[in-house]
C-alpha positions in Angstrom: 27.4 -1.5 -32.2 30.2 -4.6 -32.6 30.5 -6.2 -29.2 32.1 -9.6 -28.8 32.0 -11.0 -25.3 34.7 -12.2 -23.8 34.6 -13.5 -20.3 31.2 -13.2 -17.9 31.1 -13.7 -13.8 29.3 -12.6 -11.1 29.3 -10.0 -8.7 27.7 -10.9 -5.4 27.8 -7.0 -3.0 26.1 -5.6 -4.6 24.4 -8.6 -6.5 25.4 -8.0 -10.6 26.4 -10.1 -13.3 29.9 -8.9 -15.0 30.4 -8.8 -18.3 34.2 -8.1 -20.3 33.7 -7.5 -23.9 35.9 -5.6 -26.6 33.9 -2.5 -28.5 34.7 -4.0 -32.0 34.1 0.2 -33.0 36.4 1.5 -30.7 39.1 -1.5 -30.3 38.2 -1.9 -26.6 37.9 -3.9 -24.1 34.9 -2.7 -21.8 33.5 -4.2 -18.5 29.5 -4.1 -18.2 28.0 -4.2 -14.4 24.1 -5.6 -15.0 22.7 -5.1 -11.8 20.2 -7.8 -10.4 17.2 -7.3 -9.2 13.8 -9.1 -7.7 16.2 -11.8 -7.2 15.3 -13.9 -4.4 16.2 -17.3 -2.4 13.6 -19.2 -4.5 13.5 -17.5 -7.8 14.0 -19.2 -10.9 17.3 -19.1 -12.3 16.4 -19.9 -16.3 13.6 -17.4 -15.9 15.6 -14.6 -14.8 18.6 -15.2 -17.4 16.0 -15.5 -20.3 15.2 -12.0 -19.0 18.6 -10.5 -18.2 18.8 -11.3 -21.8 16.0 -10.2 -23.8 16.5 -6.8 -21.4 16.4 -4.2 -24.3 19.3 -2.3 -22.3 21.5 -5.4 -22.2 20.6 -7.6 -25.4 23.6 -6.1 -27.4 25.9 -6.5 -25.2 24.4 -10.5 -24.1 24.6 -11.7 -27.5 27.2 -14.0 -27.3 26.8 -15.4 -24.0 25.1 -18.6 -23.8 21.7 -18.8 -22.0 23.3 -21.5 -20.0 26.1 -19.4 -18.9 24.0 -16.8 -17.6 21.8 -19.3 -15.7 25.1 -20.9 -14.2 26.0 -17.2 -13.0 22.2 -16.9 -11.4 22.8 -20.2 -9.8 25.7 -18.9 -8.0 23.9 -16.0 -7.0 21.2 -17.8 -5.4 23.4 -20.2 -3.7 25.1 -17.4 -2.1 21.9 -15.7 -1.1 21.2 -19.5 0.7 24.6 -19.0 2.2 26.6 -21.7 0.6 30.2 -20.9 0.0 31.7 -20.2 -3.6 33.1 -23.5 -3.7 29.7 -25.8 -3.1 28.3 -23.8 -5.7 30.5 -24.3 -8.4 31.0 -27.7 -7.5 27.1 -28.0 -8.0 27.4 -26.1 -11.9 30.2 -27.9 -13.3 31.1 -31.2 -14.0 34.9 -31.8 -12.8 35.7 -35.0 -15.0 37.8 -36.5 -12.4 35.1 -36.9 -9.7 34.5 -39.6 -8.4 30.3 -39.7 -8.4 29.6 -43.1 -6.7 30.5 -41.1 -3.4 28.0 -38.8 -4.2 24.1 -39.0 -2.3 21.2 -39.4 -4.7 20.4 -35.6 -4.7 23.6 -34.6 -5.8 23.9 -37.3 -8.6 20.9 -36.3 -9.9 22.2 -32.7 -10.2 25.3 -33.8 -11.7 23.4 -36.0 -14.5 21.3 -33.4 -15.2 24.3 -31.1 -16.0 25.5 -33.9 -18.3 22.5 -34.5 -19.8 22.2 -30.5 -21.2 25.8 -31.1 -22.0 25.0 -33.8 -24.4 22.1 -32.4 -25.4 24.0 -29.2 -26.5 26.2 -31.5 -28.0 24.3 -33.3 -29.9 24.2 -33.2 -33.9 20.7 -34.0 -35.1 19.7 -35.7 -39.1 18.3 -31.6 -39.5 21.5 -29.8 -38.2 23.3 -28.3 -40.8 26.6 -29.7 -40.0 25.3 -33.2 -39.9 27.4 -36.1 -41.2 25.6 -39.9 -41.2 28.9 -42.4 -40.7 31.6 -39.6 -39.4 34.5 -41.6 -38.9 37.6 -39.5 -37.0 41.2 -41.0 -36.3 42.5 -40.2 -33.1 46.4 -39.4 -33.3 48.7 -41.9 -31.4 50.2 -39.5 -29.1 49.7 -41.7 -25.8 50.9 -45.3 -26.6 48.7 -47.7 -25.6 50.4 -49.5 -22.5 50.0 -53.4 -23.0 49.5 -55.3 -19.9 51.4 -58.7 -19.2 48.3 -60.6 -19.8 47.8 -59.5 -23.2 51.2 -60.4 -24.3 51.1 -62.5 -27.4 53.9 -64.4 -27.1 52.8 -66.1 -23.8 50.8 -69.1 -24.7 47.7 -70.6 -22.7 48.5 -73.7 -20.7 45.3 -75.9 -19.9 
């Protein structure tokens, strides 16, 4: 069976991860409900997404989602079984780039660094990666002018 995935949430009554994904065979797009279960307050979220996805009923279909994805998605779930709102929880999962995190307390930082440490280390292109390059060198396009500020001006000279 062809099966590309396409978009993957949660489901919280009754507790399921959601999966959309076009049948390649049939040219369609499908929705999966994977029910969770022995899923509890303290469980382990990479555990249980490791396996959710070597489940030999689901593993076609979880192919092309992310390990990380799915534990995000069990996050949520147990966050909800604690009772915290949809909000706090994707607030704790994802890194919004405009935070500010010098407000944050220590135990939130540390969450939010650890979510940016994974990030980098997904990221990351090691000397055995196959598309590795030693001294990449990219140019950016000019599309936002750099603003010059009036003391950078060149024209002004230093009086001492």
């Amino acid at each position: 069976m062809s099966v590309v995935a396409k978009k993957c949430g949660v489901k919280f009554s009754p507790p399921a991860i959601v999966l959309i994904y076009e049948d390649k065979v049939k040219n369609q797009t499908r929705k999966r409900v994977m029910p969770v279960r022995n899923f509890f307050r303290f469980s382990d979220c990479s555990e249980a997404a490791e396996h959710l996805k070597k489940n030999p009923r689901h593993r076609t279909y979880l192919q092309g989602v992310p390990l990380e994805q799915l534990e995000k998605l069990y996050h949520i779930l147990r966050d909800h079984l604690l009772g915290k709102c949809l909000e706090q929880s994707l607030a704790a999962v994802t890194l919004d780039p405009e935070e500010d995190l010098n407000k944050l307390d220590e135990h939130e930082l540390t969450k939010k660094k650890q979510l940016m440490d994974q990030l980098f280390q997904k990221n990351q292109k090691k000397k055995g990666d196959p598309d590795f390059v030693y001294d990449l060198q990219v140019d950016f396009p000019e599309q936002d002018r750099i603003e010059s500020c009036s003391w950078d001006d060149d024209d002004q000279s230093e009086k001492f």
